[in-house]
C-alpha positions as CSV (number, residue, x, y, z in Angstrom):
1,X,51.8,-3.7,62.1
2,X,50.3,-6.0,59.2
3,X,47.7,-8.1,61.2
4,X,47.3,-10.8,57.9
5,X,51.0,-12.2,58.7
6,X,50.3,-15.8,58.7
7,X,51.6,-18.5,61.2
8,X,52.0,-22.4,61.2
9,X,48.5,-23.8,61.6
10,X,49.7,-26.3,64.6
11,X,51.5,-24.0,66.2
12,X,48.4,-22.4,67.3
13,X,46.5,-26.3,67.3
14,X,45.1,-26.5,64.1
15,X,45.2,-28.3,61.2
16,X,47.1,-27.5,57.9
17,X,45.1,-30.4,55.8
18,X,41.9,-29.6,57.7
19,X,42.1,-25.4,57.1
20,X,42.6,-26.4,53.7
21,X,39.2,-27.7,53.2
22,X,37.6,-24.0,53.4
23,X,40.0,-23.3,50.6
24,X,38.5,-26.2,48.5
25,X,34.9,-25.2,49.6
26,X,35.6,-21.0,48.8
27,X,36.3,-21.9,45.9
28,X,33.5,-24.2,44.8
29,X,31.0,-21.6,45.5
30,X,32.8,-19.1,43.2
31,X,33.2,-22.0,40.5
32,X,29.6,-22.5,40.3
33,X,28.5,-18.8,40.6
34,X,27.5,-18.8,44.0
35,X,28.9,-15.8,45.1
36,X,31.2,-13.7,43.1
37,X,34.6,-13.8,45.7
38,X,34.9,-15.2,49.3
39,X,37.3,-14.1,52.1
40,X,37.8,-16.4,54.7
41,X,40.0,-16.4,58.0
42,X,40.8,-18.0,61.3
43,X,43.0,-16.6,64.4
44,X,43.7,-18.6,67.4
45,X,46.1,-18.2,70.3
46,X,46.6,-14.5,69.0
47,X,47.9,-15.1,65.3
48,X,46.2,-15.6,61.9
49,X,46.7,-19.2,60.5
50,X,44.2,-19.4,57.9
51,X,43.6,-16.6,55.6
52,X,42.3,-17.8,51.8
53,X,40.6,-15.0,49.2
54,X,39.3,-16.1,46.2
55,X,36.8,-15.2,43.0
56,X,36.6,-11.2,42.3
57,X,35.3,-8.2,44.0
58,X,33.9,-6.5,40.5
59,X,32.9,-9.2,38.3
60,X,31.8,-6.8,35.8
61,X,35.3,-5.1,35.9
62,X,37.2,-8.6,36.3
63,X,39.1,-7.0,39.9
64,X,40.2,-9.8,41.5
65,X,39.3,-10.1,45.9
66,X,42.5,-9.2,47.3
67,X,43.1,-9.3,51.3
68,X,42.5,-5.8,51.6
69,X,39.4,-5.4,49.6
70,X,36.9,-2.8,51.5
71,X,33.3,-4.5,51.9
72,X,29.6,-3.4,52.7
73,X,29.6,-5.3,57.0
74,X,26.2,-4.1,57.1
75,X,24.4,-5.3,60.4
76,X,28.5,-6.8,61.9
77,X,28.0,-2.2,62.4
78,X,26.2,-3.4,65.6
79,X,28.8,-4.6,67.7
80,X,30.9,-1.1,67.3
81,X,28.4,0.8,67.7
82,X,27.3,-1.2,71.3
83,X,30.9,-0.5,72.1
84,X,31.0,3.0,71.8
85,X,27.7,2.9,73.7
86,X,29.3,0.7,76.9
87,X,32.2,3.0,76.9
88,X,30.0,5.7,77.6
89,X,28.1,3.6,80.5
90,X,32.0,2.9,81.8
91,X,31.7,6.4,82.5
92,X,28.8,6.4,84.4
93,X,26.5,8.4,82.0
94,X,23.4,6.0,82.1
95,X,22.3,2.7,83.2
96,X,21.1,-0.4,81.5
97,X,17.6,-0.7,83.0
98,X,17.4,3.3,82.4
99,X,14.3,4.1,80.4
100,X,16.0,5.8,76.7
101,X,13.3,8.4,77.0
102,X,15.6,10.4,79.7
103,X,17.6,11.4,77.0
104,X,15.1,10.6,74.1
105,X,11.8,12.6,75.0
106,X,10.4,11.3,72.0
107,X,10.2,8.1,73.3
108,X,8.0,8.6,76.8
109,X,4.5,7.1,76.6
110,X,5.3,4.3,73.7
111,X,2.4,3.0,72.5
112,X,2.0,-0.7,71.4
113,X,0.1,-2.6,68.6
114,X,-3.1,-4.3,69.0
115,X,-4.8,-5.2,65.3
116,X,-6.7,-3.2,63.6
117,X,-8.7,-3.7,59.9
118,X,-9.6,-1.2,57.1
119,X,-6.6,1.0,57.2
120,X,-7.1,1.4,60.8
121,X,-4.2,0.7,63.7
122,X,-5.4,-0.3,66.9
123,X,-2.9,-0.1,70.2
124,X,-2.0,0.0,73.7
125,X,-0.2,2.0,75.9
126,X,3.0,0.2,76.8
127,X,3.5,-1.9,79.6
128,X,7.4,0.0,80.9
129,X,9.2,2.4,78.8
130,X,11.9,1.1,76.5
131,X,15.5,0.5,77.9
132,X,19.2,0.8,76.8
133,X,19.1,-2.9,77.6
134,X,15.9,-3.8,75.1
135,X,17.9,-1.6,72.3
136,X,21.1,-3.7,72.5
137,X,18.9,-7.2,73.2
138,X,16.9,-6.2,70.2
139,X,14.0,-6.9,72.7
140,X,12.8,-2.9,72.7
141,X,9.4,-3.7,70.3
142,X,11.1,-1.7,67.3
143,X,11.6,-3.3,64.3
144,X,12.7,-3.1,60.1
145,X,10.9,-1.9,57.5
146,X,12.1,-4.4,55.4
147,X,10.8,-7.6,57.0
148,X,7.5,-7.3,55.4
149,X,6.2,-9.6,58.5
150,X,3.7,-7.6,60.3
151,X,1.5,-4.3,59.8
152,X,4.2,-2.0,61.9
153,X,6.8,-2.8,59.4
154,X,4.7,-1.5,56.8
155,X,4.0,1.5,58.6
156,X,8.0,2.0,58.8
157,X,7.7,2.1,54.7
158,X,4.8,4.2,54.6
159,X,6.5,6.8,56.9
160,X,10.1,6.5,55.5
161,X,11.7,4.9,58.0
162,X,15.4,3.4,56.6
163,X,18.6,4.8,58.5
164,X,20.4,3.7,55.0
165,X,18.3,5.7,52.6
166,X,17.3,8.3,54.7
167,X,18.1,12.1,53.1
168,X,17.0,13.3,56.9
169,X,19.4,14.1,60.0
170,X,19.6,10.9,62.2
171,X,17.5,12.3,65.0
172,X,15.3,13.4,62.4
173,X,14.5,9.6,61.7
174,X,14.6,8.6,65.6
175,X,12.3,11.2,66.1
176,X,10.0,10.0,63.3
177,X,10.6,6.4,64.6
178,X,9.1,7.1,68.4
179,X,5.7,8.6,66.8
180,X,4.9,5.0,65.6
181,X,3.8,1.8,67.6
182,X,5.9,-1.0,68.8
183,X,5.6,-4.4,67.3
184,X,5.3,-5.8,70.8
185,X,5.9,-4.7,74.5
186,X,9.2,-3.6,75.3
187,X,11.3,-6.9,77.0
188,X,8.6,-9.8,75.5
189,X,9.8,-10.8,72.4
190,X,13.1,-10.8,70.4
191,X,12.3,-8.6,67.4
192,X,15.5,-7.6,64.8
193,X,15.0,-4.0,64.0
194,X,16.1,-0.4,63.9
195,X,17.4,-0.1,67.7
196,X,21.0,0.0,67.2
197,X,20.4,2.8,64.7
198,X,18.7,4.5,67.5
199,X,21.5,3.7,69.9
200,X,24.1,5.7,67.7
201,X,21.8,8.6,68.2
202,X,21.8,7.8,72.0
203,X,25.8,8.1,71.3
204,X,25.5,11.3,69.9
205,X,23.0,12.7,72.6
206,X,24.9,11.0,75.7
207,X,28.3,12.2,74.7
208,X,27.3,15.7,73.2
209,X,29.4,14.6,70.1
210,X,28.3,13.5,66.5
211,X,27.7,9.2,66.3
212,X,30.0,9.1,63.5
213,X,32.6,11.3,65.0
214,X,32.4,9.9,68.2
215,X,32.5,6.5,66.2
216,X,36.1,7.9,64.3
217,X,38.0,9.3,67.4
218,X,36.5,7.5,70.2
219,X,37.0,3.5,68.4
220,X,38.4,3.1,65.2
221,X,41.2,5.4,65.2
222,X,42.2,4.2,68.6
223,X,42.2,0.6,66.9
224,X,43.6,1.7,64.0
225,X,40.6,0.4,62.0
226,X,41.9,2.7,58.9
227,X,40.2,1.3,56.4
228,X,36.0,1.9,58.8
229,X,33.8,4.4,57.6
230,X,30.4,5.7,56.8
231,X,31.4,6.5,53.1
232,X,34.4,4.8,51.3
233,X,37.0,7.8,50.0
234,X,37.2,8.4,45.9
235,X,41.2,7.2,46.8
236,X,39.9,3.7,48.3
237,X,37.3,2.9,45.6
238,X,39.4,0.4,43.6
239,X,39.7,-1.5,46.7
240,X,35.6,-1.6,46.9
241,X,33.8,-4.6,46.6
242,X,30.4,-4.6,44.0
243,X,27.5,-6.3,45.3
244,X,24.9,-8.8,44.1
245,X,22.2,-11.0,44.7
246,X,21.0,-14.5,43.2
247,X,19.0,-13.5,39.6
248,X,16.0,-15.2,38.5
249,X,18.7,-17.8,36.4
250,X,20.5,-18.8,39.4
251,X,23.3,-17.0,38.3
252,X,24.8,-13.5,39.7
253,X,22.8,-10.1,39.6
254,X,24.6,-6.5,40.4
255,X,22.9,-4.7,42.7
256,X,25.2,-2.1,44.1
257,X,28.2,-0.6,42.1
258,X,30.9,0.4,43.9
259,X,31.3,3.7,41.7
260,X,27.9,4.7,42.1
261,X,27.1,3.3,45.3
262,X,25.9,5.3,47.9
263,X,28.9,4.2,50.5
264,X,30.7,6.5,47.8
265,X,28.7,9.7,48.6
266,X,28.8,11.8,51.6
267,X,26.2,10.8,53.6
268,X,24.0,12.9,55.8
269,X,23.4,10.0,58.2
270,X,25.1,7.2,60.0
271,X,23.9,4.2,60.1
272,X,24.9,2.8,63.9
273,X,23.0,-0.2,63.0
274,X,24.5,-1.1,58.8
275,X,26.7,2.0,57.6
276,X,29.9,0.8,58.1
277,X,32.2,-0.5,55.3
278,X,35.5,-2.3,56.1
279,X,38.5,-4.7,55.8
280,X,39.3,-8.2,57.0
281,X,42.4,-6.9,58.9
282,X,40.1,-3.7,60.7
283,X,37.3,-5.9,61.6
284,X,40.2,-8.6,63.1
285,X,41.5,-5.6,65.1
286,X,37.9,-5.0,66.5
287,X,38.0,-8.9,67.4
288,X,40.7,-8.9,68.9
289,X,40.6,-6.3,70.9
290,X,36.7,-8.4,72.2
291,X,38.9,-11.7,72.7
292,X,40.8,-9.6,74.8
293,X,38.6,-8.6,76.9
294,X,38.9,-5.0,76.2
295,X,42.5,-4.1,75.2
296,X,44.4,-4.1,72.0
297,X,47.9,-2.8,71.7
298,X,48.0,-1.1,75.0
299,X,44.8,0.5,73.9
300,X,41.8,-0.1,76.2
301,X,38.4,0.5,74.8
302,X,36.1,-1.6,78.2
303,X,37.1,-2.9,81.3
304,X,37.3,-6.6,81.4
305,X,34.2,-7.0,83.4
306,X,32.4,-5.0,80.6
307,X,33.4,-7.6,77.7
308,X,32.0,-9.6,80.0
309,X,28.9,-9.0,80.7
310,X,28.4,-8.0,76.7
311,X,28.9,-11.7,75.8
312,X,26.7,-13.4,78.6
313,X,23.1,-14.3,77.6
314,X,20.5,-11.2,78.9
315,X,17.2,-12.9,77.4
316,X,16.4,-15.5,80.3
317,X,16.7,-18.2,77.4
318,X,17.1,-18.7,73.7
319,X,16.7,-16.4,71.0
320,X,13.4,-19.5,69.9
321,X,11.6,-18.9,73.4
322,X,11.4,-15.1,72.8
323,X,9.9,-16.1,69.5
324,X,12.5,-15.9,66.7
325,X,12.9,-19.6,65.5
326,X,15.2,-18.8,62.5
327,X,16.7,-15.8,61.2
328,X,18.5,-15.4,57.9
329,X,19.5,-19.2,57.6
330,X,20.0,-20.2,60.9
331,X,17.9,-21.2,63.4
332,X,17.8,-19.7,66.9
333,X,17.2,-22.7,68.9
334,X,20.4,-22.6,71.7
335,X,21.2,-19.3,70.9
336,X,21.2,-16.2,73.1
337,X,21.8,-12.5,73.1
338,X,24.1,-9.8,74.8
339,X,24.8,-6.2,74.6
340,X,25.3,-6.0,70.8
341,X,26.1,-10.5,69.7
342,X,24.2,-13.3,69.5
343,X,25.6,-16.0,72.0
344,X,25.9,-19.5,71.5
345,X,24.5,-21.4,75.2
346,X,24.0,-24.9,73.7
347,X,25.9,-26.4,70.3
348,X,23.2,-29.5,70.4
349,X,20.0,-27.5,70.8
350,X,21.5,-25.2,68.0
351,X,22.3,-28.3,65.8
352,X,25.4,-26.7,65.4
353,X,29.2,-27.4,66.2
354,X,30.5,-24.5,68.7
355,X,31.3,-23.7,72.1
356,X,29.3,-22.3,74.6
357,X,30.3,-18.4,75.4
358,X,31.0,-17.9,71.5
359,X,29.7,-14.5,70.4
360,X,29.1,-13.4,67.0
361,X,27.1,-12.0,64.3
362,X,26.7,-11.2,60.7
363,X,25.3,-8.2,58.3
364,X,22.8,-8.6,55.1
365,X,25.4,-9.2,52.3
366,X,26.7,-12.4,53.7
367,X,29.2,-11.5,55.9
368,X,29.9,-13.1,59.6
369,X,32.1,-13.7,62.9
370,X,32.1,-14.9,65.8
371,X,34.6,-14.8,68.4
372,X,35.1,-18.1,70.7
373,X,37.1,-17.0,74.0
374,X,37.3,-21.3,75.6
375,X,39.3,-21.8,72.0
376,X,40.8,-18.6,71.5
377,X,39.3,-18.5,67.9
378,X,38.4,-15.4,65.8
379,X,36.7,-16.4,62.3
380,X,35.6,-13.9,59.7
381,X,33.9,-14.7,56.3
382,X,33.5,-12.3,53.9
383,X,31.3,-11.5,50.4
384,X,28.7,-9.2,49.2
385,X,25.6,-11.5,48.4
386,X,22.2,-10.1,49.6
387,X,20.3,-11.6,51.5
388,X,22.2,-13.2,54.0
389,X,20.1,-16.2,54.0
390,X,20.4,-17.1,50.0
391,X,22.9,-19.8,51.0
392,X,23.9,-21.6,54.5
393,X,27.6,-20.8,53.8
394,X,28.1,-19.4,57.7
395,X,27.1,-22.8,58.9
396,X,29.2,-24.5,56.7
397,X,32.1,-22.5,57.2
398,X,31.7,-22.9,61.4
399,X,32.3,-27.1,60.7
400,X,34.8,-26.5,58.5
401,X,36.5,-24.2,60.7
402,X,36.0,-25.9,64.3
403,X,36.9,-29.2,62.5
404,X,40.4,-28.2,62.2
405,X,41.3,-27.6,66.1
406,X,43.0,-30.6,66.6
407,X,44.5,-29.7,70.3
């Protein structure tokens, strides 16, 4: 089944003239070295009537983006991996509200930061033991080395902590992870961080079956995501996107090789919460089988009532109140979180045209989607520009997009 056949834009209630603004905007961004290639595409009513590729996955090697080019997703990992999780709470082997340290020792009698000076950490016992719930929230008190924010992140540098680097076994890390303090008490604040890496271990442990195994048989061969994995294969490479960041000119800097990347070694661990490379056409699959509620094909993944309660809001409020006003570039006023999304509650408070009960998320080189059940609307946009926030394309491309629904 080729997923990227295309249909007539109003037969699904959109706009030919108005899709073809992203096309125009795509490929400004390449034009002016913005971002070496863009992949953009929009579904509704079950069929694809947008799909535009432009620019090149390898500038160095002049490959042009083609449809089926394989990119770094990063952090849009998540969302699987909370899947294969919920599948395994279908089956009655945990509870939300259950404290992770039943199955994670490690993790019984968390300890939390409070200051410290000369070298010296200061902290608290925590207030409740960490949940399945705060992992998938990303309100557990974990966080990422990388955010340089706040002393705990540096102590995730000083002790190795990075489920992408990492030469250890993943429950090596986890391990390693639960013998530090938590940024804050578990269920206070919204904090981005290492807990969906943690949660693929929690696959492993729960189902007595490696993550990335689990991962394979378990979810993407049952969607026939053929193109997801941990490492991309020697056959696939000249399909592989390079990656690259903004230099000091303005102008486009390699950072990752394709041929020597490390998504084209085997890999000791996987990554539940970035490892994952993939296609436009797998990661539509994956949408699709969210928008409907569970099933693809006559496959079925959840229940209905599981989708369902993965997309509502579990924070009380807005990402904001739990004290993450922005994040890469967009803020997080009007936005929620469920089991493994961010949720859009309020379009005006986010400053942002969408549709309350949209779902979505996004991983470090500049990739995004969001799936909007009222509208029936999968939109995926796809590059390889680190960070995320170097340009506001996933705003733009949401009013480009939602402009063109016309019925």
């Amino acid at each position: 089944m080729n997923d990227l056949v295309l249909t007539r834009p109003e037969q699904v209630g959109l706009s030919s003239p108005r899709l073809a603004r992203i096309e125009g905007w795509a490929q400004r961004l390449v034009d002016d070295g913005k971002l070496p290639g863009v992949l953009t595409l929009v579904a509704r009513r079950g069929r694809v009537a947008h799909l535009h590729v432009c620019g090149k996955a390898d500038v160095e090697r002049a490959t042009p983006l083609a449809a089926d080019t394989i990119f770094r997703f990063y952090s849009m990992t998540k969302p699987l991996t909370t899947t294969a999780m919920m599948m395994l709470y279908e089956e009655g082997r945990f509870q939300l509200d259950d404290p992770i340290a039943r199955f994670l020792p490690c993790f019984a009698d968390m300890r939390v930061y409070a200051g410290g000076s000369r070298g010296k950490v200061d902290s608290v016992p925590a207030e409740r033991d960490i949940t399945f719930r705060d992992l998938m929230t990303h309100t557990s008190g974990l966080t990422y080395g990388f955010m340089e924010a706040h002393p705990v992140d540096a102590l995730y540098r000083a002790n190795d902590i990075d489920f992408q680097l990492s030469d250890a076994a993943l429950g090596e890390v986890v391990e390693a992870v639960a013998a530090l303090p938590l940024i804050a008490q578990p269920g206070r604040a919204w904090n981005y961080s290492i807990a969906t890496d943690v949660l693929g271990h929690l696959v492993a442990v729960v189902s007595g079956q490696g993550f990335a195994d689990f991962l394979r048989e378990r979810v993407l061969g049952p969607l026939g995501m053929v193109d997801t994995a941990f490492q991309v294969p020697a056959e696939k490479i000249g399909r592989f996107a390079a990656n690259y960041t903004r230099g000091r000119d303005g102008g486009l800097m390699l950072v990752d090789d394709p041929r020597h990347s490390m998504f084209a070694m085997p890999r000791r661990i996987a990554s539940g919460g970035g490892g994952l490379c993939s296609t436009a056409a797998d990661y539509l699959r994956f949408c699709r089988m969210l928008l409907n509620k569970g099933e693809l094909d006559g496959v079925r993944l959840l229940g209905r009532k599981t989708v369902e309660l993965m997309t509502s809001n579990h924070l009380g409020g807005d990402m904001a109140s739990l004290g993450m006003p922005r994040f890469s570039e967009s803020s997080y006023a009007g936005i929620g979180f469920g089991l493994g999304f961010s949720v859009m509650l309020d379009p005006a408070k986010a400053g942002v045209v969408g549709t309350p009960g949209e779902y979505a998320w996004g991983g470090a080189a500049s990739t995004a989607f969001w799936v909007d059940p009222a509208e029936e609307m999968i939109v995926l946009l796809l590059t390889q520009l680190m960070p995320s926030s170097t340009y506001p394309i996933r705003r733009e491309l949401r009013v480009l997009s939602y402009a063109a629904v016309v019925e």
